[in-house]
C-alpha positions as CSV (number, residue, x, y, z in Angstrom):
1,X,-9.7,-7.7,35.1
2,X,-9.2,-5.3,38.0
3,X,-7.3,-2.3,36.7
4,X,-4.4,-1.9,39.4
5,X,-3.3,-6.0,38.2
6,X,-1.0,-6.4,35.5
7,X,-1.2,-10.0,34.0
8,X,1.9,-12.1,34.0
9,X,1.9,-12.5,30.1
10,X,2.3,-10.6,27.2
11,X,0.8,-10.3,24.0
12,X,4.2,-9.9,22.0
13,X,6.9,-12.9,22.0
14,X,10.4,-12.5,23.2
15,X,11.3,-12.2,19.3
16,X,9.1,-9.4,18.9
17,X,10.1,-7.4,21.9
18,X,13.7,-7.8,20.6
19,X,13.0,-6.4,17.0
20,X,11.2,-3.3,18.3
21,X,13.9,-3.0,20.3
22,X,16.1,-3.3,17.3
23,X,14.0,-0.9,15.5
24,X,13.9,1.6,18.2
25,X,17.8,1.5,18.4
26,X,20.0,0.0,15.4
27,X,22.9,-0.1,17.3
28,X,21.7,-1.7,20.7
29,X,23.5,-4.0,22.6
30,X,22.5,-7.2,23.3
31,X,23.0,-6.4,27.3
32,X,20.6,-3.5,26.9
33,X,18.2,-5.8,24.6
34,X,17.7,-7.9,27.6
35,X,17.5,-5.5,30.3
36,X,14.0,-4.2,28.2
37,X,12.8,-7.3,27.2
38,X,13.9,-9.1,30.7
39,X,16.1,-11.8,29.3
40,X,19.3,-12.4,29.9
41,X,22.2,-11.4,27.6
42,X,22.2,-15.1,25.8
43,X,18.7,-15.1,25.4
44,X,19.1,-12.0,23.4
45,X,21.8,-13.2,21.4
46,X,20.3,-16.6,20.9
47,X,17.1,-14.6,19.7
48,X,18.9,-12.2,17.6
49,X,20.9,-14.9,15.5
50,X,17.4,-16.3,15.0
51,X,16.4,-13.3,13.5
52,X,19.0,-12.9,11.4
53,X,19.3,-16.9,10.5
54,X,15.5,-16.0,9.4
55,X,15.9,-13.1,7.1
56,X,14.2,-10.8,9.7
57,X,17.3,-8.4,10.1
58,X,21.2,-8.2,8.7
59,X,24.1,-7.4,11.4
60,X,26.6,-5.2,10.3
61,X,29.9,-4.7,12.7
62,X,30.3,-0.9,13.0
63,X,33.7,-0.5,15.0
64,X,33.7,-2.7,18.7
65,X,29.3,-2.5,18.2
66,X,27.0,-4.7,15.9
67,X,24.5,-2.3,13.3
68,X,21.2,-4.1,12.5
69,X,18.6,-3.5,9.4
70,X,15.4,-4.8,9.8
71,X,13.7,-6.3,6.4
72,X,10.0,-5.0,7.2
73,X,9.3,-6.6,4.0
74,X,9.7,-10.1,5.3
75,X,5.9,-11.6,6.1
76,X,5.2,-12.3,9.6
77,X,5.7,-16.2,10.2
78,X,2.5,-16.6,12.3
79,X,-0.3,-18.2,10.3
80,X,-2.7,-15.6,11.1
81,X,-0.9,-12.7,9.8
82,X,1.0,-14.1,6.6
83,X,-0.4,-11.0,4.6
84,X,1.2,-8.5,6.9
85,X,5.1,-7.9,6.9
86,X,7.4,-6.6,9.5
87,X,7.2,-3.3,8.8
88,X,3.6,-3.4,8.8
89,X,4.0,-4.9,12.6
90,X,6.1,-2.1,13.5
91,X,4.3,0.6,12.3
92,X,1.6,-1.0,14.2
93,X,3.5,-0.9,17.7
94,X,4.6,2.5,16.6
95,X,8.5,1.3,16.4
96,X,10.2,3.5,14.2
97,X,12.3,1.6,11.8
98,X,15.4,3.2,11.1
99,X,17.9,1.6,8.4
């Protein structure tokens, strides 16, 4: 790979974007969500419920803003890395999980 290209994938999903995101700032808003993961607002929320549908995180309503939790006990969903957990995964990417 020449070293000035950047490749047009990623190695994390959208999900996991959003939860080091989520990790990195508990109270983010979905708006800022997508403007670092570059999905739109209702991508964000769609991916967010999924989270929280999952287990993966808890909301909270703190005010007007939404608090999240992330469980980094929950074991990752990919068949690969069943014996790891979230926190594992964020510790990992160097998100800092605050609760």
């Amino acid at each position: 790979m020449v070293e000035d290209t950047v490749p047009a994938w990623t190695f994390l999903t959208n999900h996991a974007q959003v939860l080091v995101c989520i990790a990195n700032d508990p109270g983010i808003r979905l708006r800022d969500i997508g403007d670092r993961v570059a999905i739109t607002e209702r991508a964000a929320h769609r991916i967010v419920s999924e989270l929280a549908a999952a287990g993966y995180i808890t909301r909270t309503r703190q005010g007007r803003r939404n608090h999240y939790t992330i469980n980094t006990a929950a074991p990752l969903p990919d068949p690969i890395a069943r014996e790891q957990n979230v926190g594992e995964l964020l510790t990992l990417l160097n998100a800092k999980p605050r609760e």
